[in-house]
N, C-alpha and C positions, 0 to 999 in steps of 0.2 A: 761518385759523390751521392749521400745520402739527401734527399731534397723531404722536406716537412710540409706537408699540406697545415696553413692556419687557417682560425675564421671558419664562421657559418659554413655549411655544407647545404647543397638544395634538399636536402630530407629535413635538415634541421629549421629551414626557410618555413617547409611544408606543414612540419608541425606546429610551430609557431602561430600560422596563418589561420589552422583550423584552429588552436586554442583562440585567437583570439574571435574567430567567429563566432565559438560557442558560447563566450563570455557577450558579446557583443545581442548574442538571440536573446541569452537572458537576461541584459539586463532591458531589452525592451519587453520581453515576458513579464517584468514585475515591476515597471514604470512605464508603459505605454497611455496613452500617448506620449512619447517624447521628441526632442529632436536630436540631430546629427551633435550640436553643438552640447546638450543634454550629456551626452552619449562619453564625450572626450570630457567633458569636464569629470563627469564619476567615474570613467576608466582608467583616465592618464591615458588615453592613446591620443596620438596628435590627430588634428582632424582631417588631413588628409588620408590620413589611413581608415580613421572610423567612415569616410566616404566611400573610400576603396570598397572597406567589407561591407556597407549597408549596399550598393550595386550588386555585391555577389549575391549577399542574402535576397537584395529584389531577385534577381535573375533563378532563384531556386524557387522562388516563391514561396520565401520564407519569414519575409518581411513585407509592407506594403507601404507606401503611402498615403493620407488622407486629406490634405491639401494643407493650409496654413491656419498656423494659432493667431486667435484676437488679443489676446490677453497679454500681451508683450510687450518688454521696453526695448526701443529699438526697431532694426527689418525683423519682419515676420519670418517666421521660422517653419520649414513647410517638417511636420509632424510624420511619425513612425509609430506602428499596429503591426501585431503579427498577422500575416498572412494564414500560409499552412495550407489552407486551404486543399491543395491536392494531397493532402496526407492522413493517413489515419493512426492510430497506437492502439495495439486491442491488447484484454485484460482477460482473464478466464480465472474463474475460481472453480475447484473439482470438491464438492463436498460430500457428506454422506448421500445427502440424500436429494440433491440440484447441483448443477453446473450451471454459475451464472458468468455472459460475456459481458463484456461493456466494451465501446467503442468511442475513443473521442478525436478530438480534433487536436494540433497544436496546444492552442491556447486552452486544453482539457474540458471544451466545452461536450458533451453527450452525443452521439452521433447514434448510438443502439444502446440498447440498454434488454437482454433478454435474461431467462431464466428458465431452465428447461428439469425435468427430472431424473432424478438419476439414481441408481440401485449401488450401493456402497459395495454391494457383496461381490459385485462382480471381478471376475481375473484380471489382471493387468491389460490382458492384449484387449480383451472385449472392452473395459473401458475405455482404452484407450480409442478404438475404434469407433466407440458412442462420441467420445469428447472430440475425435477427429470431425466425424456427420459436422458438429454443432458449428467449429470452428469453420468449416467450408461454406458452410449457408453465411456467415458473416462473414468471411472473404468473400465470396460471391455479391454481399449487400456493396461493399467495396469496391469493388469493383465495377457493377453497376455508375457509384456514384463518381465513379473514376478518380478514384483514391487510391494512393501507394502505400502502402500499408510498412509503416517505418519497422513495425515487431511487432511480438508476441511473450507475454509474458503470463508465467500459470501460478495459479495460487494451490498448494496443496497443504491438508492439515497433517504435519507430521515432522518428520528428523529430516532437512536438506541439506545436503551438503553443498560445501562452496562450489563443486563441479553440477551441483543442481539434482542430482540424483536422491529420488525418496528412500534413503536409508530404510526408514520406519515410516510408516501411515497406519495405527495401527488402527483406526474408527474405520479405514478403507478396508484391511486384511492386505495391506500390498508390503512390500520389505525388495529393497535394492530395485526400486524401480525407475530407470532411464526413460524418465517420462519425455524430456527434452528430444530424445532421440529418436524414441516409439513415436512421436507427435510429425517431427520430421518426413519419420517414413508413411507416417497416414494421410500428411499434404503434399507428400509427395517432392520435397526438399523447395517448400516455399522460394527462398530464394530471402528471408530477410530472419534475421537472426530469434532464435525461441530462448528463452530465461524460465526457470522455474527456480521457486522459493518460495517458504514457509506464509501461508495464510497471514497468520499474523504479523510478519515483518510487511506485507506490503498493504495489509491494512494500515499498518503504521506510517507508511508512506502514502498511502492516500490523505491521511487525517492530518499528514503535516502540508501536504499540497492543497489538498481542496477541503475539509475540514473546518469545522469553526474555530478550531486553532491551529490555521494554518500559520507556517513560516514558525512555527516554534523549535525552538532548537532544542529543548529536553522536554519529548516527547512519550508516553510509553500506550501503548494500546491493547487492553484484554481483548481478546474474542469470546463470545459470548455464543456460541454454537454448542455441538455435541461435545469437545474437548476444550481447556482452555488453555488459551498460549498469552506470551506477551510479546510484540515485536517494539523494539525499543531502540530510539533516536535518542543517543546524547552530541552535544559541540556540534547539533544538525546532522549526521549523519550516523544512520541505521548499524544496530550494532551486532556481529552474527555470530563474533565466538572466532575461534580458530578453526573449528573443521564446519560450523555455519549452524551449529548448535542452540546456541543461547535462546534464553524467554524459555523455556520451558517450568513456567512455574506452574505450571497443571498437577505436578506431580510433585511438590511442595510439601515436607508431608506438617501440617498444621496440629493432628491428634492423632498419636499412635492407638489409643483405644479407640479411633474410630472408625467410621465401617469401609466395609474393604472396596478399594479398586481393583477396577480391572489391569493397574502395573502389577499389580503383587503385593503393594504395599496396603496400608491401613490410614484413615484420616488423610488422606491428601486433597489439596485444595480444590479439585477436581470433582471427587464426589461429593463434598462440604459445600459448593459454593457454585458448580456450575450445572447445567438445568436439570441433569436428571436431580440432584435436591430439591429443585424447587416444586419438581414433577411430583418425586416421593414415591416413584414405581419406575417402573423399566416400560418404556412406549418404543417401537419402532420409531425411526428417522419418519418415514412419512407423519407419522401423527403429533409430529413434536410443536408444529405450525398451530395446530386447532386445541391443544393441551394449551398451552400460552396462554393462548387466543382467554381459552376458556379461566387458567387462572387469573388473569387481568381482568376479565369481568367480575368473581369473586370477589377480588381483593378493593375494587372501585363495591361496590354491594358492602363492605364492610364483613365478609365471610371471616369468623376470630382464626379459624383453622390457617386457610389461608394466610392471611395478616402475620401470625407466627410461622409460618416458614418461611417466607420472603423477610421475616426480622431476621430470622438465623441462618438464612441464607446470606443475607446482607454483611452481619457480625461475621461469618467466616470470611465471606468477602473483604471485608474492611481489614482482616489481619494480614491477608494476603497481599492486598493494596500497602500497609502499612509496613511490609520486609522490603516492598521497589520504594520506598519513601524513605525510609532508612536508610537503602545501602546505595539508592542514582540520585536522590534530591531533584525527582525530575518536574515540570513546571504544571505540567498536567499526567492525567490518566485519564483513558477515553474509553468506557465500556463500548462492545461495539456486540453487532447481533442479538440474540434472544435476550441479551439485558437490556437492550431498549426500551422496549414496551414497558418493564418491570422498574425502571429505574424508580420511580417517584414512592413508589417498597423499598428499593434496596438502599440507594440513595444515604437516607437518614442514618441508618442503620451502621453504612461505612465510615461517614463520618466522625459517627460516636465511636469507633474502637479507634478513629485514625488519632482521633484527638488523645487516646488514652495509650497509646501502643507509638506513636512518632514520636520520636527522641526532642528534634528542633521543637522549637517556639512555632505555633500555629503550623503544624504539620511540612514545616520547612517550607512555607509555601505552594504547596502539590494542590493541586484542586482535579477532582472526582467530577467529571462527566458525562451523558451519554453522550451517544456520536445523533450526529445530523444527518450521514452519508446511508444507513441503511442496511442490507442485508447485503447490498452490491460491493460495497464496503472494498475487499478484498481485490474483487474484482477491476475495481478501478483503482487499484493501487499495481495494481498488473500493467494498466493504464502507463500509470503516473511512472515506474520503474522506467518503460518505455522513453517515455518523454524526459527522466532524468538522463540516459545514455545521450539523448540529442541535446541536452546541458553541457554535458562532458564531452564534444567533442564529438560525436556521432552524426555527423550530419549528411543528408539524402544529397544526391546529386554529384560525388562525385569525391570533392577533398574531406576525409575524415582524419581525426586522430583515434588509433583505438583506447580507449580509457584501461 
């Protein structure tokens, strides 16, 4: 006689328990202080289970306690904060010319924040070797502070694929590079899982986490460095294409008569609108800092020269801005890097082509910003990748689901 197994299986028990825990961290991540009672009412889990799992999450030290609220009808409600505490999530961004770390806690508060120099030109194995040194000294900082170090996630400017591999980097000189792996073998098989992904998609996840519009669901992010990407949030989640492609609109081509890239092509948005334009010559990575530096003085001086390039840097910008407004309707766009400084030039300038080049009524609602977050930008979006796997289900200590 054939006998049929029904019903739950303990695997299917198991997974369940870590979705609901993961659900359970976040929704004290983005209503804490709250309570147990809080917790069941906006989850739908009953509360003897939300007890269940806020015990587990104390016991990981991944939740905490902070005694009871005043503010109540009824018995006092003793309140819930993320802990974390013995945890850290690090972020690295590898650019032309710096690799910056960041380091936070749980609740994405700063924990390090460095930035060190870096030579673009270098072979794959030697950089990877320099970016290994850097990573070690902030595992080392970690360690010290007796932090377990949930990940490692890298920011690279160029083509990655969904397996994480730098197809193209082409401002590095690197092509098919296993940086995920090369990285492995420089720390020596850490022991907690390494991600690597495009610059700009984890810019983009930083500006929707920590960001002055954070929690946005249609998000898109320029970088604003040596090459420009866009990493883009639609329905809240990061968008990458089938083989992890997508956002490259650096290479956009805006005017075929105009002057040439280094893809091969002519007028692409890249030479039109990102810094070597604004620059108007060809500067090494190191000197692109103090070039800035130095147009932004100008341009605040009322320099006319100046003033008209950052207008037409801006007007290519804005057309550029103006094809992701047309084709995502997304809620914002977040200049990020070397447009920083520049925005209050470029700014106007987007604007005025967005209003004249966007199809919808009032630019469909998109609004042109710069970011808040810095040059770290990226880096703590390496962070935040991090701390999204411990959203989905990743959690230290022991029962995971893999996402």
């Amino acid at each position: 006689m054939i006998t049929s197994t029904t019903g739950p299986q303990p695997a299917d028990f198991a997974d369940v328990r870590a979705t609901n825990l993961a659900v359970v961290l976040r929704f004290v991540r983005e209503h804490a202080p709250c309570s147990r009672a809080d917790i069941a009412a906006s989850t739908g889990l009953n509360k003897a289970t939300v007890s269940s799992l806020i015990a587990d999450l104390i016991d990981r030290r991944l939740v905490r306690e902070t005694g009871l609220t005043e503010n109540r009808v009824g018995r006092p409600a003793t309140m819930l904060v993320l802990d974390g505490s013995p945890y850290a999530a690090i972020g690295v961004e590898i650019n032309v010319d710096h690799v910056s770390a960041v380091a936070t806690g749980l609740a994405g508060e700063r924990l390090l924040t460095w930035r060190r120099a870096f030579s673009g030109g270098e072979s794959v194995n030697q950089g990877m070797a320099n970016v290994g040194a850097i990573i070690r000294r902030v595992l080392g900082r970690m360690a010290k502070e007796e932090r377990q170090v949930l990940g490692l996630a890298v920011a690279v400017p160029g083509l990655v694929d969904v397996q994480g591999t730098a197809r193209i980097a082409p401002n590095l000189g690197w092509r098919d590079a296993d940086i995920g792996g090369d990285l492995a073998k420089a720390l020596r098989d850490p022991g907690f899982p390494i991600q690597v992904d495009n610059d700009a998609n984890l810019a983009a996840l930083a500006e929707q986490r920590f960001g002055a519009h954070a929690g946005a669901s249609d998000l898109i992010c320029l970088t604003g460095e040596i090459g420009v990407g866009a990493g883009i949030i639609l329905d809240g989640r990061l968008r990458r294409g089938r083989l992890g492609y997508s956002g490259e609109i650096g290479h956009v081509q805006l005017d075929p008569d105009g002057p040439a890239c280094h893809c091969g092509r002519h007028g692409c948005l890249e030479v039109m609108a990102g810094i070597g334009a604004v620059l108007r010559r060809e500067v090494s990575p190191a000197e692109v800092q103090m070039e800035i530096e130095e147009a932004v003085r100008l341009a605040r001086a009322g320099d006319a020269g100046t003033l008209a390039t950052l207008d037409a840097v801006g007007r290519s910008l804005g057309k550029g801005v103006s094809i992701l407004a047309n084709l995502l309707n997304p809620e914002v766009v977040v200049l990020g890097g070397y447009y920083v400084p520049l925005a209050p030039w470029l700014l106007p300038a987007v604007h005025d082509e967005m209003g004249e080049r966007v199809i919808a009524f009032e630019a469909g609602g998109c609004q042109v910003v710069a970011s808040t977050l810095g040059h770290d930008a990226a880096a703590l979006g390496g962070a935040a990748r991090v701390l999204d796997s411990i959203d989905s289900g990743r959690l230290p200590g022991g029962l995971s689901r893999i996402p």
